[in-house]
N, C-alpha and C positions, 0 to 999 in steps of 0.2 A: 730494331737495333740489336745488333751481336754484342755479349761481353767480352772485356779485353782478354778474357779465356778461352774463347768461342777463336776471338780473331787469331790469336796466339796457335790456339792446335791449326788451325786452316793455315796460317802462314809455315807452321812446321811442315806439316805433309806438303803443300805447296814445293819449298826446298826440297824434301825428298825426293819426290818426284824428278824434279831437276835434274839433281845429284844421279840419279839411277838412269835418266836420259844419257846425261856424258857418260856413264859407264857404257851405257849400250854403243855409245858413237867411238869411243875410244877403244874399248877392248875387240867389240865384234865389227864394227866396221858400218852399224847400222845407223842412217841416223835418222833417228824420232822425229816426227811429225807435232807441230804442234810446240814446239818451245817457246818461241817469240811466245804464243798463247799464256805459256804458264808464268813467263814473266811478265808482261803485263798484268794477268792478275795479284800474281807477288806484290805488284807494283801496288796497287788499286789497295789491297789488303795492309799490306804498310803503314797506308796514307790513315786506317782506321785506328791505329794501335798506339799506344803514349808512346813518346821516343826511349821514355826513362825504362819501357819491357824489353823493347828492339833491344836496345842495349845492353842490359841482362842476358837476352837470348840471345845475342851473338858474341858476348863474352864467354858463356857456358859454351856454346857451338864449339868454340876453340878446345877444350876439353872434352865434351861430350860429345856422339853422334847424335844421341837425343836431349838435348837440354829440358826438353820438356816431357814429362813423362804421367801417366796417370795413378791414381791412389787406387786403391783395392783393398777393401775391409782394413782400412786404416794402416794401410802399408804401401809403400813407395815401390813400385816399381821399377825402378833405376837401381835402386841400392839394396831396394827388398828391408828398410830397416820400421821397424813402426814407429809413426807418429804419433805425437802426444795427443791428447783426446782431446784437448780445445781445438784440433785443427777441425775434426769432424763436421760440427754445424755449421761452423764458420764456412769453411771449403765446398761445402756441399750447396751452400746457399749462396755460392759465387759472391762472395762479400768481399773479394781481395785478391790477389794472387799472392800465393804460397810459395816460399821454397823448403824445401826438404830441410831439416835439422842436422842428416849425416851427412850429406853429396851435395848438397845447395841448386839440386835441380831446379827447376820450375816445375809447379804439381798442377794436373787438375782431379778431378773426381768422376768415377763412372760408374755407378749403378753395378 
């Protein structure tokens, strides 16, 4: 079983991908193979996720191109600001979802 962090980045990339299909189809005239696919899993991966993130994550989507962004030596990569050091073990040990203190991303943690 995936964490709703786990599900959360697969659903972001998912979108991306999308997203960078219709550019390919609109701008150049090519179209991607394979969409129906990625929605459907969109679909599939949704059904995993608490409705109460979804809706976080496509509240920020409205603002952000990434709502969700990863930490790096205790710093946020969306905003670049550092978090306070309770996030560390907590965030790292997938105990929650996080959002950033300056930008109100969604955060995960990456090695």
């Amino acid at each position: 079983m995936r964490s709703q962090v786990e599900l959360l980045v697969l659903y972001q990339d998912i979108l991306l991908m999308l997203d960078e299909a219709k550019h390919e189809d609109k701008c150049m005239g090519i179209e991607v193979e394979g969409v129906e696919k990625l929605k459907k899993a969109l679909e599939e991966v949704a059904k995993d996720i608490q409705q109460r993130y979804i809706r976080m994550f496509e509240r920020l989507k409205t603002r952000y191109s990434h709502p969700l962004v990863p930490v790096q030596e205790d710093t946020c990569l969306g905003c670049f600001s550092k978090l306070p050091t309770s996030y560390h073990e907590r965030g790292r040990n997938d105990e929650g979802i996080f959002t950033c203190e300056n930008c109100g991303r969604l955060l995960y943690w990456i090695e």
